[in-house]
N, C-alpha and C positions, 0 to 999 in steps of 0.2 A: 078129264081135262079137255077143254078146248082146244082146236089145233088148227091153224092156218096152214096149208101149204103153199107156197105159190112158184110154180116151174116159170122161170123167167125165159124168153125166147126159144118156147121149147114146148112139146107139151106131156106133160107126166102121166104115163100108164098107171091102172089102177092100184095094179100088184106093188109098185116103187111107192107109190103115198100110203097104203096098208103097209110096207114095212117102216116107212119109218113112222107112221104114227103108233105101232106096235114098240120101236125103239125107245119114243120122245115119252112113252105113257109109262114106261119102265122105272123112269126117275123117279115116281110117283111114290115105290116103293122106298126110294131113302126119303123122301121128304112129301109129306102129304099133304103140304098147303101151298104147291102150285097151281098159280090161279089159271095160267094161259099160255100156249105157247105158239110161236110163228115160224114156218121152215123157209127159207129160199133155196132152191135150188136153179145152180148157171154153169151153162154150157161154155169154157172158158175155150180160147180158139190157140192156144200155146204150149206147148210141151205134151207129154204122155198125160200127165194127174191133171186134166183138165177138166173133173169137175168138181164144182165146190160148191160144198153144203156148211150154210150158215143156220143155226138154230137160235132162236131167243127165247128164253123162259121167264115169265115175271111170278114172282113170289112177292107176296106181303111185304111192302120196304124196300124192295129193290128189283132190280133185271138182271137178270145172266146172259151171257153171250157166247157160242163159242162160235169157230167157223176153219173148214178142213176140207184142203183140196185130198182128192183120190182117181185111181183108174175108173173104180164105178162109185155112183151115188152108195151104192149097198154100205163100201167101206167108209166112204167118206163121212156118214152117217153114223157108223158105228164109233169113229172116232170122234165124233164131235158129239155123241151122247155120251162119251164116256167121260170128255171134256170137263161136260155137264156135271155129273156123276160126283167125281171132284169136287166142283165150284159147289155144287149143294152141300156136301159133307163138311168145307171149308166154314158156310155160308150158318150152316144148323149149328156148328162148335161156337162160332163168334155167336150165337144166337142165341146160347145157353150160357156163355160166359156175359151177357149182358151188353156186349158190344159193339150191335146191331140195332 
């Protein structure tokens, strides 16, 4: 899969874009016809969970979205892949029931 990252105001070590494109490619195993996907990560300036990680994945016929503040990127990432995760197994049911 393809994968954008983009560290908004910030700028992203290598080790943080290897994990999450390690995460984002994991999806791949519930649904195997993701075409693409795009990460933003931002440094938010308010509370502790300041930062948030937005994911977009497009499949065939539509785009998914999740987006999940955390203490570190690491969590927020895993939470919004698993968001993901969800949204596809939702996304493959209505896709087999014909209603997609």
């Amino acid at each position: 899969m393809k994968l954008q990252v983009h560290s908004i105001h910030f700028d992203a070590d290598q080790k943080l874009i290897d994990f999450i494109q390690k995460k984002v490619e994991k999806l791949e195993t519930f649904y195997d016809r993701v075409v693409d996907g795009e990460v933003f990560l931002r440094l938010n300036n308010e509370g502790v969970e300041n930062k948030t990680v937005e994911i977009k994945v497009r499949v065939p016929g539509s785009q998914l979205f999740a987006t999940e503040k955390a203490r570190s990127f690491e969590a927020a990432a895993d939470m919004a892949t698993e968001a993901l995760r969800n949204q596809l197994a939702k996304f493959k049911t209505k896709q087999k029931e014909g209603r997609v």
